[in-house]
C-alpha positions in Angstrom: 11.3 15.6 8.9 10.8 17.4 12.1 8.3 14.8 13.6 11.8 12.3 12.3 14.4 14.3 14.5 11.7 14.7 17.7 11.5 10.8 17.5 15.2 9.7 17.4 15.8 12.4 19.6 12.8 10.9 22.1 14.9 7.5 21.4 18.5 8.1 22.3 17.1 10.3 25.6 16.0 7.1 26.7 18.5 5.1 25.8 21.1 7.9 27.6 18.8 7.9 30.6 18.4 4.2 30.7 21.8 4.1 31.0 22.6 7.0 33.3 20.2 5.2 35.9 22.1 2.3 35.8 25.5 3.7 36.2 24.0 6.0 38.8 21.7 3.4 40.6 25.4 1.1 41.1 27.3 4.2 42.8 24.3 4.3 45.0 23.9 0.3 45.8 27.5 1.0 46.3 28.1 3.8 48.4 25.4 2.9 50.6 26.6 -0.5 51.2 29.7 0.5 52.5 28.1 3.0 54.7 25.6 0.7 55.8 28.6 -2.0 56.5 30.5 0.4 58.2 27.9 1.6 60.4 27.2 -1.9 62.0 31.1 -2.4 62.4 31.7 -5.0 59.8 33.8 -2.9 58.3 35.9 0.2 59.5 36.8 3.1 56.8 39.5 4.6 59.2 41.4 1.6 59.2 41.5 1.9 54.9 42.3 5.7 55.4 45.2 5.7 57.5 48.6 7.7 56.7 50.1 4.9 55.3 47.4 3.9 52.4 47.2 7.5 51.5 49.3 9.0 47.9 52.1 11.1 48.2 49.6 14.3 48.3 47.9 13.0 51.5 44.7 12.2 49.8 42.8 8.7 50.3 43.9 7.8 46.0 44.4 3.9 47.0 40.8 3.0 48.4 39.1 5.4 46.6 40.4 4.2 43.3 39.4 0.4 44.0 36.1 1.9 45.0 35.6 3.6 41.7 36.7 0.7 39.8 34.6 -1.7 41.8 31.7 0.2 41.0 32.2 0.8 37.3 32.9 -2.8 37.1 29.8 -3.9 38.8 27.9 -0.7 37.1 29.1 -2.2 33.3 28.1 -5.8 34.4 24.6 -4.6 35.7 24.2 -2.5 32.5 25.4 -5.2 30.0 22.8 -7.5 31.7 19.4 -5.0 31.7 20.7 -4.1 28.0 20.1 -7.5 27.3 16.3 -7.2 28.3 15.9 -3.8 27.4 16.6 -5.1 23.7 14.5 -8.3 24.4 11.8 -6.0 22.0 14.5 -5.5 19.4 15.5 -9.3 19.1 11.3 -10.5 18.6 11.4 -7.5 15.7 14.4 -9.3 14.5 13.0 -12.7 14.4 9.6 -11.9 13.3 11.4 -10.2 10.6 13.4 -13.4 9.8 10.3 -14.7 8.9 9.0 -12.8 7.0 11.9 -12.4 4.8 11.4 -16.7 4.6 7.9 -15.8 3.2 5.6 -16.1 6.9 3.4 -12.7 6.4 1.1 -13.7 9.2 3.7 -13.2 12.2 3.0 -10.8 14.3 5.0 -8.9 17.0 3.6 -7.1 19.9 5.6 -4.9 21.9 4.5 -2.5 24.8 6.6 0.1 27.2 8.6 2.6 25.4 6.0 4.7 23.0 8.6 4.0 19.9 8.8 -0.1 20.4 4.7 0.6 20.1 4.8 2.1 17.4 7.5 0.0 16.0 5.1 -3.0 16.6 2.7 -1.2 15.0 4.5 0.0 12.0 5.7 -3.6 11.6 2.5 -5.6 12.4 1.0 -3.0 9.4 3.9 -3.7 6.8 3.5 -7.6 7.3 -0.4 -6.9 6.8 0.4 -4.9 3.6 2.5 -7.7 2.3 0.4 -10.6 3.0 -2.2 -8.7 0.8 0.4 -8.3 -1.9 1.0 -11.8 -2.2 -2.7 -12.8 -2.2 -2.8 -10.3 -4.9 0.3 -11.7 -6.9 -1.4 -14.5 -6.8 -4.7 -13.4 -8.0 -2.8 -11.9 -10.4 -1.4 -15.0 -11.8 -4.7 -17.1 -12.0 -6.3 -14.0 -13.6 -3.4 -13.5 -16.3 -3.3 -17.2 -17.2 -7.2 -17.9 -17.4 -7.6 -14.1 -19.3 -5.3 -15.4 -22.0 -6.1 -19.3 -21.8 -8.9 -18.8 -22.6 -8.9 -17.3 -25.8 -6.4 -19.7 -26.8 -8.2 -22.5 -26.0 -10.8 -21.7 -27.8 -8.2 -20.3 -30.8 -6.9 -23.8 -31.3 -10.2 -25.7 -30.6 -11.6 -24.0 -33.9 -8.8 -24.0 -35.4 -8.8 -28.0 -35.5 -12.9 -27.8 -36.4 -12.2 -26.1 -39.3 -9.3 -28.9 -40.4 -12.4 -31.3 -41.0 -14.2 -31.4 -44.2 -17.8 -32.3 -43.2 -18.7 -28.7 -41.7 -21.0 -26.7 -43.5 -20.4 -23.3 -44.9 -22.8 -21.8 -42.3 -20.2 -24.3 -39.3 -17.3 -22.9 -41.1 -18.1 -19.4 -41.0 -19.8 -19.5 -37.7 -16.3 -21.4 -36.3 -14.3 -18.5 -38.1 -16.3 -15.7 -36.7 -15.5 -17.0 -33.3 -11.9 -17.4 -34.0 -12.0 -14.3 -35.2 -13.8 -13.0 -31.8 -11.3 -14.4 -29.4 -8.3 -13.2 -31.8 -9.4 -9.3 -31.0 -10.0 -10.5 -27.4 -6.4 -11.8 -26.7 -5.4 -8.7 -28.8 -7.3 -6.5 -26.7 -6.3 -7.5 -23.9 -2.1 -7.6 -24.7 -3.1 -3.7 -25.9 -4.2 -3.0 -22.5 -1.1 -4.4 -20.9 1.2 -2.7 -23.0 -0.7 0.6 -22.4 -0.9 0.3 -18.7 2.6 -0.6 -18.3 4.0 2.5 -21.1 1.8 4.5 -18.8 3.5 3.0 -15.6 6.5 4.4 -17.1 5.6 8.0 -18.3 7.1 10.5 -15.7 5.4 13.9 -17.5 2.7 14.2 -19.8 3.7 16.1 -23.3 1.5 17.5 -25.8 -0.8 19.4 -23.9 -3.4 21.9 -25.4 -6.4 23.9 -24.4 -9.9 21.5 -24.9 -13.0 21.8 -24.4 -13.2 19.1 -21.5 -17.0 18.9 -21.1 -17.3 17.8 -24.9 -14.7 15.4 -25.1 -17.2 13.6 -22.2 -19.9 13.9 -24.4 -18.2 11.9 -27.1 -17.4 9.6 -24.7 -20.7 8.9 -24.1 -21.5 8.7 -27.6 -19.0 6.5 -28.4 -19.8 4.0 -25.7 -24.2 4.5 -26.5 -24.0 1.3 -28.4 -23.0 -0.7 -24.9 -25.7 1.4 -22.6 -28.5 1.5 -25.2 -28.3 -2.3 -25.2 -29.0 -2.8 -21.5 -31.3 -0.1 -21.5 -29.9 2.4 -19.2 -30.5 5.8 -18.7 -27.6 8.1 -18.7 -28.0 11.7 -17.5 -25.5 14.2 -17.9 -24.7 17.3 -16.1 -21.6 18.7 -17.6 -20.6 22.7 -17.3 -18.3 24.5 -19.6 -14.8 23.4 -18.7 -11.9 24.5 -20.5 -8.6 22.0 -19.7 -4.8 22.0 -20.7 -3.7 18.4 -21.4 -3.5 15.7 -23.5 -6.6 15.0 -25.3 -6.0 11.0 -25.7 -4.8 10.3 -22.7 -7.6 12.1 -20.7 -10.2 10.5 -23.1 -9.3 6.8 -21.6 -10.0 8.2 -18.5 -13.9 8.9 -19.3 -14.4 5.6 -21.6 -12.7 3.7 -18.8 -15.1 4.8 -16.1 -17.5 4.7 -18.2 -17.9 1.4 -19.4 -17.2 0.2 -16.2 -20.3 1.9 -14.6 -22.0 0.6 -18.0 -20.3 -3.6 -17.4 -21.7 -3.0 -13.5 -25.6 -1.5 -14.0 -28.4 -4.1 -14.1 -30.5 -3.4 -17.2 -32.6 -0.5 -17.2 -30.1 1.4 -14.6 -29.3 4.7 -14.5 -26.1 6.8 -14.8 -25.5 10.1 -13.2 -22.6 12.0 -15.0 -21.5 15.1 -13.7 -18.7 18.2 -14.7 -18.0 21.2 -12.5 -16.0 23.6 -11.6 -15.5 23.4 -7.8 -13.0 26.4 -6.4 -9.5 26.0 -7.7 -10.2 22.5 -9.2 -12.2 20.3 -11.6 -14.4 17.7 -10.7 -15.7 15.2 -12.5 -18.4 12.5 -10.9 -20.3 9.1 -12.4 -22.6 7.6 -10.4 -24.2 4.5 -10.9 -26.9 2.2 -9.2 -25.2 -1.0 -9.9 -24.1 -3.8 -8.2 -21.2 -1.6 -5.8 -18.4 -2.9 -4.1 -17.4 -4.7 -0.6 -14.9 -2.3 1.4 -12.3 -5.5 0.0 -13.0 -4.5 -3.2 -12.7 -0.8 -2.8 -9.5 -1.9 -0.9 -7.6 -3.1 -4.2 -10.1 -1.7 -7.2 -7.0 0.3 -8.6 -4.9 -2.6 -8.4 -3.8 -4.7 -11.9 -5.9 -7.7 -12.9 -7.9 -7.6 -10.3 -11.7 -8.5 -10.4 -14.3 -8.0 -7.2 -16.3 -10.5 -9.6 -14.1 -13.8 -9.3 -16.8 -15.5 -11.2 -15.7 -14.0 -14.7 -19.3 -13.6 -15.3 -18.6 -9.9 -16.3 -16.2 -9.2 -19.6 -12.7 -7.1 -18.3 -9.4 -7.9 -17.8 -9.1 -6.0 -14.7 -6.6 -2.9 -16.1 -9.5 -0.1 -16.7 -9.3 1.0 -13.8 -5.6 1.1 -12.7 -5.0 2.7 -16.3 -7.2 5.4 -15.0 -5.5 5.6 -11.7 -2.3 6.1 -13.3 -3.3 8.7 -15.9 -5.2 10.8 -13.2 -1.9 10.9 -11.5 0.0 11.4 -14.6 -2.2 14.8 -14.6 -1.7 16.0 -11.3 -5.3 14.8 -10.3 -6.5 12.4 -8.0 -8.8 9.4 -8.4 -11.6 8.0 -5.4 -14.7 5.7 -4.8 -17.8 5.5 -2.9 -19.7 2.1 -2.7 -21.3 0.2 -1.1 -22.9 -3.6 -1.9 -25.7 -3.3 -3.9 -25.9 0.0 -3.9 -23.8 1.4 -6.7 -20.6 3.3 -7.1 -19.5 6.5 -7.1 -16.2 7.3 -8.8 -14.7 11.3 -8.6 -12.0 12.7 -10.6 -10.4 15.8 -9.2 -8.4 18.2 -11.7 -6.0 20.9 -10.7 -6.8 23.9 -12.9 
């Protein structure tokens, strides 16, 4: 708020100042003019101060007052006509912003002088930056969404219409119903995990909070989620000290299978996993490490954000919500959520915990 007030007050100095000069810089032009006039006899300012032009109280009021309104007429002219380039600046933001408001995020406005039109042009050039990557993302988002549930859908009704024919076999027919039966938890699975993400979204405190053991709700985690790792034949190792948390027990449990089986989805077969549970001064912290595939810094850029996938190749199974569901529960618990990674070199994912 402080650094708020220094800047508009920094502003409207200039602004006075720019218009003091002005006002000022006229008097001058002025005043020296008629000196200058005077002294090579164009002009004569005895003749203009002679008994008879003078007020009723002997002083020079007549000239004097046509001189002062001369120059505040020529001052307000000169000043209305820089103002009109001083705001040059203000009229590009303007249009630029035009624009963008008619859906152009790649304009661009670059302004230089006065330290706040820099920034300005800076703040601006940064917001229009920010949006364009919104809108790449809102569409991302769409494709995603529709080929996430078209697909299952798809493949719902193409079954579906196998099944109508009587020449299958009972080994087609059950096959054909296992797959329907497949897609069915997949499209349910994945409405679940909007609905979650968005009651989440929601959620301004977090109730029901108790004492756990935080350290063994990880381990069951991992237990829960050994059916997944055993099959591509990774290694897990776990370092977890005693930790003893007040919170929600569910809630902070999505937060471990989330991570988790994305490390798991992301390790090559026969990987490693590094798990790791500390106490670390006046906080929690909780690391996973894997030797996976990592992340491009565009990647790391929107990992937290919804339905989005670094692999647009939907090679990998997701829905592109673990991760912002953690995000937002981390939040939810005061906590904060980062990543380290780097392409083809793994990822690193901390969870920080107030105590």
């Amino acid at each position: 708020m402080k650094e708020f007030f220094k800047k508009r007050l920094s502003l409207a100095i200039t602004l006075v100042m720019f218009v003091f000069g002005v006002m000022v810089s006229t008097f001058l032009l002025i005043g020296g003019s008629v000196v200058l006039l005077q002294h090579i006899g164009v002009i004569s300012l005895s003749d203009h101060f002679a008994p008879e032009t003078r007020g009723s109280n002997g002083n020079h009021i007549i000239p004097l007052f046509i001189l002062f309104g001369l120059c505040i007429l020529l001052g307000t002219a000169l000043t209305a006509f820089l103002s009109k380039k001083a705001l040059n600046p203000i009229r590009k933001v303007i249009d630029a912003t035009h624009k963008v408001a008619g859906g152009d995020f790649s304009v661009k406005v670059d302004l230089k002088g006065i330290g706040e039109l820099e920034e300005l042009s800076q703040s601006f050039n940064k917001m229009t930056q920010e949006l364009s990557s919104i809108e790449t993302l809102r569409s991302d988002f769409v494709n995603n969404f529709s080929h996430e549930f078209k697909t299952p859908i798809v493949s719902l009704r193409g079954f579906a219409k196998l099944l109508k024919e009587n020449n299958l076999s009972d080994e087609e027919r059950r096959e054909y119903l296992d797959i329907i039966i497949t897609e069915s938890e997949r499209l349910a699975a994945l409405s679940t995990n909007v609905l979650t993400l968005s009651k989440y979204e929601n959620l301004g405190i977090v109730v029901d909070k108790t004492p756990f053991r935080l350290d063994e709700q990880i381990r069951k985690s991992i237990v829960l989620m050994e059916p997944k790792w055993s099959a591509k034949e990774i290694t897990v190792n776990v370092d977890l000290d005693k930790v003893i948390y007040s919170g929600n027990e569910d809630l902070t449990q999505q937060i471990w299978l989330n991570l988790l089986d994305n490390a798991i989805k992301f390790t090559n077969k026969g990987g490693f996993i590094d798990i790791t549970l500390a106490y670390e001064n006046d906080k929690i912290r909780f690391v996973i490490r894997d030797d996976g595939s990592g992340m491009d810094d565009q990647t790391k850029a929107h990992i937290f954000d919804k339905f989005y996938q670094g692999d647009t190749s939907h090679s990998k199974t997701g829905y592109g919500l673990g991760l912002p569901l953690v995000k937002r529960i981390v939040e939810l618990c005061g906590g904060s959520v980062s990543v380290q990674s780097q392409s083809g070199k793994g990822s690193i994912f901390t969870v920080v915990f107030p105590l």
